[in-house]
DOTI-716608 format. One record per atom (N, C-alpha, C): residue in three letters; x, y, z. Coordinates in pm, whole numbers, padded with zeros to 5 digits, always signed. Atoms other than C-alpha are relative to their C-alpha. Layout:
ALAXYZ ...
***
This chain:
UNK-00079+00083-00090 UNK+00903+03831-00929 UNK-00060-00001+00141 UNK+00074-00031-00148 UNK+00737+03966-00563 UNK-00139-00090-00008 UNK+00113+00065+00013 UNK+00414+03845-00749 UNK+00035-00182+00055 UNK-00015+00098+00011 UNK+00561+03479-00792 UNK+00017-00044+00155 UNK-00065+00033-00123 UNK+00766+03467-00464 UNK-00082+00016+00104 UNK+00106+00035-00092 UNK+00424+03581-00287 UNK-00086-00147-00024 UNK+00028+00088+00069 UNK+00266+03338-00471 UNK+00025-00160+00084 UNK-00066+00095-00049 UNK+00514+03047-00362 UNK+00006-00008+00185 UNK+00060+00027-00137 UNK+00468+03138+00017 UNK-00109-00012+00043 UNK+00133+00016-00022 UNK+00135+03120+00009 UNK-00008-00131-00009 UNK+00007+00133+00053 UNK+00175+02820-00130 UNK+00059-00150+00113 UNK-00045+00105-00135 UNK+00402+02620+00128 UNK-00079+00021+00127 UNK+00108-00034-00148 UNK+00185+02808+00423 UNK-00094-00079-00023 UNK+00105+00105+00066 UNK-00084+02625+00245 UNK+00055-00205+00038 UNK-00116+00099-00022 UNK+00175+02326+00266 UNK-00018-00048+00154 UNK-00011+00022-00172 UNK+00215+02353+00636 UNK-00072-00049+00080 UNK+00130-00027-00058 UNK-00127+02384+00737 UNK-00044-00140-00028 UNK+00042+00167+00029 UNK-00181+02053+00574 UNK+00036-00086+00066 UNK-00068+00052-00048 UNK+00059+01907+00704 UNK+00062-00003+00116 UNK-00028-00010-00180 UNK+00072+02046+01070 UNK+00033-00107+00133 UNK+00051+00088-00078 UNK-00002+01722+01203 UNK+00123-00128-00018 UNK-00160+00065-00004 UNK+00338+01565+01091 UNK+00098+00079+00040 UNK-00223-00014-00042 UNK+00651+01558+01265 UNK+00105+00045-00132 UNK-00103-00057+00087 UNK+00916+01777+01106 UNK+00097-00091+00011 UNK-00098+00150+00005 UNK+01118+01403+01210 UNK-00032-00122-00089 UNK+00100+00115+00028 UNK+00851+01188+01049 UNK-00002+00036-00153 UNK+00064-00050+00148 UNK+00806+01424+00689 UNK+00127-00105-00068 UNK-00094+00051+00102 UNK+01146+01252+00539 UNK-00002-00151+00033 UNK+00004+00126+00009 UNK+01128+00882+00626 UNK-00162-00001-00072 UNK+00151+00009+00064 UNK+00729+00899+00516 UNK-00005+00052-00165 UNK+00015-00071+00139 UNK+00842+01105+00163 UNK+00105-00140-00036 UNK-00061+00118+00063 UNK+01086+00809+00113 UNK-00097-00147+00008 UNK+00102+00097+00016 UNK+00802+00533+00155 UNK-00101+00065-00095 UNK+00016-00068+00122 UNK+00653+00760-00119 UNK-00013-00031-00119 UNK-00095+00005+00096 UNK+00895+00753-00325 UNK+00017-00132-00076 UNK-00035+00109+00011 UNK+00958+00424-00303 UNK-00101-00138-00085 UNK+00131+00066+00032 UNK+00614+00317-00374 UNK-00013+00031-00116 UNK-00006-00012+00120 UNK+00616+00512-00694 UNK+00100-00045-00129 UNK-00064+00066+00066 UNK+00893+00370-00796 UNK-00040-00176-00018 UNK+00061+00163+00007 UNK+00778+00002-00723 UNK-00099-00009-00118 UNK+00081+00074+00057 UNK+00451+00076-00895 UNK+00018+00055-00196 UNK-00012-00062+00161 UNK+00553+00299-01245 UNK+00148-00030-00046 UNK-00127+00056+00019 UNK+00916+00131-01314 UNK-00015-00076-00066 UNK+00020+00100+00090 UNK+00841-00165-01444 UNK-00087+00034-00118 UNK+00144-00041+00139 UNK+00514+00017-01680 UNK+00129+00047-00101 UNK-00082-00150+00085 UNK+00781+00295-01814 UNK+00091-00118-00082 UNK-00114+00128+00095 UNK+01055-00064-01883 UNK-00079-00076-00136 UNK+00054+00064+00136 UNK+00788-00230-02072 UNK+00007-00151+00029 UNK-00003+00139+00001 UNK+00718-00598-02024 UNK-00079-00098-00111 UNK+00087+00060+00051 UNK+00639-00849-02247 UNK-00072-00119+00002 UNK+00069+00124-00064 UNK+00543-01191-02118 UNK-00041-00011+00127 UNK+00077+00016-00052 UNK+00300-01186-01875 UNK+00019-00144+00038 UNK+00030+00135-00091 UNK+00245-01502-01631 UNK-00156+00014+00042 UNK+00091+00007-00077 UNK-00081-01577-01463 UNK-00041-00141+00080 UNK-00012+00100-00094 UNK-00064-01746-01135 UNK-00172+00004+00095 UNK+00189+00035-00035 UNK-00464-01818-01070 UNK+00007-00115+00034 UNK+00070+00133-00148 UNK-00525-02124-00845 UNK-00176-00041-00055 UNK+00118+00021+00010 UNK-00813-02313-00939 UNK-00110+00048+00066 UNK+00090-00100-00095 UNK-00975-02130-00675 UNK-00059+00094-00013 UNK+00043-00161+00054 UNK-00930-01800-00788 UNK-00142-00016-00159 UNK+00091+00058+00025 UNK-01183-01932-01025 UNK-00123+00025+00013 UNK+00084+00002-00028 UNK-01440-01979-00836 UNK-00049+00130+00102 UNK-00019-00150-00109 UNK-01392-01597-00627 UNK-00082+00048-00109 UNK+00024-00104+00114 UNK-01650-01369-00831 UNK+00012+00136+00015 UNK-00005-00140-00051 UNK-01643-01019-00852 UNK-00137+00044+00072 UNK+00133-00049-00086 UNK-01847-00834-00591 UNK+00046+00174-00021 UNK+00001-00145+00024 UNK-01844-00460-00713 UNK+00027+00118+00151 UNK+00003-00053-00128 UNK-01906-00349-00351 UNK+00126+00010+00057 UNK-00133+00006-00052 UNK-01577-00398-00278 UNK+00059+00075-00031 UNK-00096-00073+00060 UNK-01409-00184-00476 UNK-00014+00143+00069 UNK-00033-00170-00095 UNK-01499+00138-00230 UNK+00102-00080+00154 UNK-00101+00014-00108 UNK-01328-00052+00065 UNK+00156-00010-00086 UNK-00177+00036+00060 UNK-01000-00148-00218 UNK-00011+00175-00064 UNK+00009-00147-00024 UNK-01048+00279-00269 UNK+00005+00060+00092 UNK+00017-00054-00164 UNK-01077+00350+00108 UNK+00144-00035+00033 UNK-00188+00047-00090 UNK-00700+00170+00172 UNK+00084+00115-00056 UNK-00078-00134+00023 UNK-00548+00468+00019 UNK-00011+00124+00105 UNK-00003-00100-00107 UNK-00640+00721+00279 UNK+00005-00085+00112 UNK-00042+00067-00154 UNK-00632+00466+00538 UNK+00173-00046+00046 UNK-00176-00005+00052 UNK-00252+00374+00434 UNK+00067+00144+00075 UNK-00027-00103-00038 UNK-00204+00725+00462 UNK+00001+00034+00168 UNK+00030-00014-00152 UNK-00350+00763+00826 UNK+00105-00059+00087 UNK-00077+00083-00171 UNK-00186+00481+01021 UNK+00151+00013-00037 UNK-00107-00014+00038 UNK+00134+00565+00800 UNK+00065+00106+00158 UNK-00038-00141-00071 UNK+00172+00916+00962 UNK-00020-00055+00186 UNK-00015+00021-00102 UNK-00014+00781+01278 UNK+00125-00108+00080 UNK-00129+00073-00065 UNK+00300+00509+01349 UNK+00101+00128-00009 UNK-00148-00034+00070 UNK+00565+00744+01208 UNK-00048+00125+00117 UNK-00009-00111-00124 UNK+00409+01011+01509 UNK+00050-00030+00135 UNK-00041+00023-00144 UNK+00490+00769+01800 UNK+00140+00034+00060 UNK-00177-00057-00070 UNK+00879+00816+01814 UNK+00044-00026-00154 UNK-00091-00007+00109 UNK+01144+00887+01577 UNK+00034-00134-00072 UNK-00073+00175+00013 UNK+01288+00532+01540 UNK-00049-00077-00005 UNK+00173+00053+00060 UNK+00943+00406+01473 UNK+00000+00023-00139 UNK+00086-00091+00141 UNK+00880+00627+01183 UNK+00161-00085-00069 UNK-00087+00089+00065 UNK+01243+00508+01091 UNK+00020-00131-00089 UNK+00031+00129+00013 UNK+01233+00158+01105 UNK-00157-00026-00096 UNK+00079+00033+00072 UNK+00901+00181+00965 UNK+00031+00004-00204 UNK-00022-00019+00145 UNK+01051+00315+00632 UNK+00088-00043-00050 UNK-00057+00118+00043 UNK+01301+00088+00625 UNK-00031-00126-00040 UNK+00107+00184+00114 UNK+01053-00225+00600 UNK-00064+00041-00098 UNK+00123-00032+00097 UNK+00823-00038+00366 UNK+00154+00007-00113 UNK-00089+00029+00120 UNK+01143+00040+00102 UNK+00057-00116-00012 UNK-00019+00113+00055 UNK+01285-00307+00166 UNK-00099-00087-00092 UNK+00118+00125+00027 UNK+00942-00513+00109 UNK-00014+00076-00130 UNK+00012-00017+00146 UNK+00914-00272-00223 UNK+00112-00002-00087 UNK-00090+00033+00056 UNK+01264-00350-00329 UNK-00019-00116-00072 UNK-00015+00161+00036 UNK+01163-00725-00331 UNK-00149-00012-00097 UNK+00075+00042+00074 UNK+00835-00622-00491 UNK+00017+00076-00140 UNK-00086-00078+00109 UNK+01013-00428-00779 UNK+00072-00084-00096 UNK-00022+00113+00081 UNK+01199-00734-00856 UNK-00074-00135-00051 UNK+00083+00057+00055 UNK+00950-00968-00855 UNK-00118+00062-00117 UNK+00057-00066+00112 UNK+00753-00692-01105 UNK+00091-00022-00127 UNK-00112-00074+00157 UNK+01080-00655-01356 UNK+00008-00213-00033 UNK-00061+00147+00018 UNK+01171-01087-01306 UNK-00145-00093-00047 UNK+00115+00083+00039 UNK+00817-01255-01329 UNK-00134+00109-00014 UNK+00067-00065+00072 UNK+00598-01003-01458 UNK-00197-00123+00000 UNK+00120+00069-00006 UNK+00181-01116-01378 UNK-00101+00116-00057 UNK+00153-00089+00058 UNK-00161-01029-01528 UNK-00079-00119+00097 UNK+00144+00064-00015 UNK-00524-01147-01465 UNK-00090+00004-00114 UNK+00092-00018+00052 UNK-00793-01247-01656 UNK-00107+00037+00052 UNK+00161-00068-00080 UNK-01096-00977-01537 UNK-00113-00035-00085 UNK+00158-00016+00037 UNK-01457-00938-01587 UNK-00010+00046-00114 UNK+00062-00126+00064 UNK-01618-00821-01883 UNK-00056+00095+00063 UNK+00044-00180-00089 UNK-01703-00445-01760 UNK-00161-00029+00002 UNK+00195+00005-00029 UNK-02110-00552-01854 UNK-00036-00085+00069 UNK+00075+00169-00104 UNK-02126-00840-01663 UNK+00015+00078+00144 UNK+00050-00047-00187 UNK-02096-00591-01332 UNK-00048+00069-00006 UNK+00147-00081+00003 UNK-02377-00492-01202 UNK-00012+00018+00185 UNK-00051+00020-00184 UNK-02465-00382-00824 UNK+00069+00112-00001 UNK-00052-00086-00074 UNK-02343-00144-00590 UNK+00150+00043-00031 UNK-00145-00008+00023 UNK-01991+00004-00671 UNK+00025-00035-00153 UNK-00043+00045+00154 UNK-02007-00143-01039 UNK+00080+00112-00086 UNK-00025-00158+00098 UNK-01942+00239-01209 UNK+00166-00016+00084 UNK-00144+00009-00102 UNK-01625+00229-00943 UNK+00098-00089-00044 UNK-00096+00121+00076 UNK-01461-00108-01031 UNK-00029+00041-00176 UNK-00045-00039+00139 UNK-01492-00045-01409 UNK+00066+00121-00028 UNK-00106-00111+00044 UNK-01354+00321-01353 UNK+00164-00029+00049 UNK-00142+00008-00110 UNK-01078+00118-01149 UNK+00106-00083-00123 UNK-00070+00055+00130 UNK-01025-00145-01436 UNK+00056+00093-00138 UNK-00068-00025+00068 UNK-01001+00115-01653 UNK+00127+00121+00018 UNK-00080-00026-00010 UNK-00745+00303-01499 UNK+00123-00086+00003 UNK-00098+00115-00082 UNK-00528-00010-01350 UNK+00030-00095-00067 UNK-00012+00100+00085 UNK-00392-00228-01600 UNK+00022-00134+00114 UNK-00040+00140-00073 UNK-00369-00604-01477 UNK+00147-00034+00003 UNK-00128+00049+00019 UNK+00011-00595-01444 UNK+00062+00092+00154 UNK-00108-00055-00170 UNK+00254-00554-01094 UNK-00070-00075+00109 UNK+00123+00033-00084 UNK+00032-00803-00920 UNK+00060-00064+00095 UNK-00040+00041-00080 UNK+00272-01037-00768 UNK+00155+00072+00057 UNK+00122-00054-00091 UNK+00321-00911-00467 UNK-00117+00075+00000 UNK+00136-00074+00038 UNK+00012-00743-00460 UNK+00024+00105+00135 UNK-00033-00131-00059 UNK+00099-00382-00338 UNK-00114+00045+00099 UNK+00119-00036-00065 UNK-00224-00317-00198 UNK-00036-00097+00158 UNK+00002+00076-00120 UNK-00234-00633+00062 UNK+00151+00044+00093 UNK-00162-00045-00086 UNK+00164-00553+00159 UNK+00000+00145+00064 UNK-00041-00122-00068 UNK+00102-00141+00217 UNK-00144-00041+00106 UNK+00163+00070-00115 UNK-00265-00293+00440 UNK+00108-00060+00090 UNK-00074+00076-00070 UNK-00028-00489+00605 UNK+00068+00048+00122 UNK-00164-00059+00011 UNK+00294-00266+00666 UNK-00127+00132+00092 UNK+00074-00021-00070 UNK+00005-00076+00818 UNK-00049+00012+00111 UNK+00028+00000-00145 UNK-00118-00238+01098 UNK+00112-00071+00032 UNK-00113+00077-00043 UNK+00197-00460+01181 UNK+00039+00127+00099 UNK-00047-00086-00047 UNK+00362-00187+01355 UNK-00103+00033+00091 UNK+00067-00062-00126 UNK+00047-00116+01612 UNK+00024-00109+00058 UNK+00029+00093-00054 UNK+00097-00434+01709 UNK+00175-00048+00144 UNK-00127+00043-00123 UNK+00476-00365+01877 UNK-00043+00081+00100 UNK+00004-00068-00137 UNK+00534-00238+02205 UNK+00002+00138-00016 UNK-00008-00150+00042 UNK+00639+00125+02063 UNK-00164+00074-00068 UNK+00129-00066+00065 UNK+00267+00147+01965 UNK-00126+00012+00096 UNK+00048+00060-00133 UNK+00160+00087+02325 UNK-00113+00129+00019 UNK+00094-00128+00007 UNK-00039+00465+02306 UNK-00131-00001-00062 UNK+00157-00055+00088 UNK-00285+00431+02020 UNK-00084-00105+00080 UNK+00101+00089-00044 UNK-00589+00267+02157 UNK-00048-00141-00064 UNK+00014+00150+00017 UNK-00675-00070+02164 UNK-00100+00021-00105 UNK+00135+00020+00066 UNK-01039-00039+01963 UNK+00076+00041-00122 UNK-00084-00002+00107 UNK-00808+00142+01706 UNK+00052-00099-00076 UNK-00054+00110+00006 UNK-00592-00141+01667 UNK-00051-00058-00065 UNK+00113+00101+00087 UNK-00876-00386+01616 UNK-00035+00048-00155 UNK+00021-00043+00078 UNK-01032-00168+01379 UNK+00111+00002-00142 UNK-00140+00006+00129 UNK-00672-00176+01169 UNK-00005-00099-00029 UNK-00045+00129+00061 UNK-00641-00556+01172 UNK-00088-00012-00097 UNK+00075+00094+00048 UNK-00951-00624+01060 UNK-00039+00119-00146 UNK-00028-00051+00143 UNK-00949-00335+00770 UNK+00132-00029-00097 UNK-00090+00062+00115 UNK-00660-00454+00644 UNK+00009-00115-00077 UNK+00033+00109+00067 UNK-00800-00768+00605 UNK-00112-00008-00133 UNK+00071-00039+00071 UNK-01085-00651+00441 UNK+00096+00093-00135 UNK-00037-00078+00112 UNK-00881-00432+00216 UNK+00120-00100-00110 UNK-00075+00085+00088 UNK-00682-00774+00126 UNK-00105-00112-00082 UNK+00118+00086+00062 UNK-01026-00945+00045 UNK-00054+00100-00140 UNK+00063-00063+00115 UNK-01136-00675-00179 UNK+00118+00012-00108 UNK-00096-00022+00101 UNK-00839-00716-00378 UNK-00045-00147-00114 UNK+00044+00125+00060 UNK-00964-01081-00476 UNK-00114+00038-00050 UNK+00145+00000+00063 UNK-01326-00969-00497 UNK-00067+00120-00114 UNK+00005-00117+00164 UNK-01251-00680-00760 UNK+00069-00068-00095 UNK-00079+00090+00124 UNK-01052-00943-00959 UNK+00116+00077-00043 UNK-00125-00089-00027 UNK-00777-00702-00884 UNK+00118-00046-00041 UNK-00069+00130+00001 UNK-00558-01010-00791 UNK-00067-00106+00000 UNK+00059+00140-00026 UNK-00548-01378-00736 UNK+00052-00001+00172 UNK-00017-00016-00139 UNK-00459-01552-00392 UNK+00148+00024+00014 UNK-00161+00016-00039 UNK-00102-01603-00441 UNK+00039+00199+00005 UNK-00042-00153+00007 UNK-00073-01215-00531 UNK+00011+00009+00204 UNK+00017-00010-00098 UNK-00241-01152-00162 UNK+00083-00047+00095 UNK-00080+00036-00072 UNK-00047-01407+00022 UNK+00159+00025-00007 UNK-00161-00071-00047 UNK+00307-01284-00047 UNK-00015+00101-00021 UNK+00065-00156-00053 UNK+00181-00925-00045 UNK+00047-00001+00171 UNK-00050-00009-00123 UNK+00170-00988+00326 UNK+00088-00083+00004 UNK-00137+00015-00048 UNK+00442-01198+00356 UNK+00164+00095-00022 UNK-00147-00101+00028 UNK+00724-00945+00196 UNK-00057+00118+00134 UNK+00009-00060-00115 UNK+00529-00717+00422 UNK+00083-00020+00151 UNK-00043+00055-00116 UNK+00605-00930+00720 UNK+00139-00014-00020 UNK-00124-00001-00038 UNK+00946-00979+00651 UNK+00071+00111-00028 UNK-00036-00159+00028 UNK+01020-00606+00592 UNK+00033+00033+00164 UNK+00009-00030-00141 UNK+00912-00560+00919 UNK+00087-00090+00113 UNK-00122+00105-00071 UNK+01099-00839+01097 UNK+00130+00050-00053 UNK-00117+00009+00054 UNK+01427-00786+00911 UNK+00014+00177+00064 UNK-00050-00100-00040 UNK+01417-00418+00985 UNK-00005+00038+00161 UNK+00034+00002-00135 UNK+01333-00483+01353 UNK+00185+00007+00077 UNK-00179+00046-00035 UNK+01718-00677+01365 UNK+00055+00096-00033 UNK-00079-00073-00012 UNK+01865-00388+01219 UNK-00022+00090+00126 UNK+00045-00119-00120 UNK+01682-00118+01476 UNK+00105-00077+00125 UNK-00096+00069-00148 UNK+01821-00341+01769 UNK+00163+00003-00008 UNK-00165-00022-00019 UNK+02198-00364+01685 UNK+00034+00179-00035 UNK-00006-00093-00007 UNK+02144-00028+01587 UNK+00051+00101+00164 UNK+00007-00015-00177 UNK+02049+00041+01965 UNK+00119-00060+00065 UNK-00131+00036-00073 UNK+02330-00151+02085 UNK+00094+00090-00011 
***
């Protein structure tokens, strides 16, 4: 038992140390954008769907896969992470509000997963070749083509930088900033150019984003009142 119970403090000290760099205000709104996310993206797998849609645009079409991409659509996961924690450090009611748009916008992409249910038709795995190729085929074969519209990956890119862009974000540096818009854009292009998604996925990706963030703005304010 002493063994275990040393064991287990070692273990959260370990914990801590990791995690030094979050607000003991910031750890529970950031474990519920989490949460929330795992529920958005393994809910609908575990229900089981059986008719598939695919909303491809003659366009999407003509988008081919560029292998190279698939380390920047691998890089938005620790970058997610970063500007998560870095918003949710500026003030309490930041980090708040932030996890209020992030669980709304995956409420609405939860139902659009369970109500219209999307695939893609990808690459054959031999036809990529090039930089990153071993990457995107270890990605295809983890990532089934299903939960696409919204496309989770352009909405948490999004949900991202939106938030440096209010006044409460007036601290982090400008070059920062830049650097966010324009990776999130990039990390909504490599979603097309791994044949990930199509466009429509991308474009209401960021729009549920955007209205996460707007809608939870109106509550924060009458809040404040």
């Amino acid at each position: 038992t002493k063994v275990g119970e040393t064991g287990m403090k070692k273990l959260y000290q370990k914990f801590n140390h990791l995690t030094r760099f979050i607000p003991d205000s910031a750890r529970v709104p950031l474990t519920l954008c989490l949460v929330t996310d795992l529920l958005a993206y393994y809910l609908p797998r575990l229900i089981g769907l059986s008719e598939l849609y695919d909303f491809s645009l003659p366009l999407d079409a003509r988008i081919p896969a560029v292998p190279v991409f698939t380390y920047v659509y691998i890089l938005a996961f620790p970058y997610w992470a970063a500007n998560y924690i870095l918003i949710s450090r500026q003030n309490d009611a930041l980090g708040w509000r932030l996890s209020r748009a992030d669980a709304f916008a995956k409420a609405v992409c939860l139902v659009c997963f369970l109500a219209i249910p999307s695939t893609i038709v990808q690459p054959a795995k031999e036809s990529l070749t090039g930089p990153g190729a071993w990457l995107l085929k270890l990605v295809y074969a983890l990532d089934e083509p299903n939960n696409l519209l919204p496309s989770i990956h352009c909405f948490v890119s999004w949900m991202a930088f939106r938030p440096l862009l209010s006044r409460e974000c007036r601290g982090v540096k400008r070059g920062y900033v830049a650097f966010s818009g324009v990776f999130s854009l990039l990390v909504c292009l490599s979603t097309l150019f791994t044949r990930q998604h199509v466009i429509w996925d991308m474009v209401t990706g960021i729009a549920v984003a955007e209205m996460g963030w707007l809608l939870s703005g109106i509550q924060w304010k009458k809040k404040d009142c």
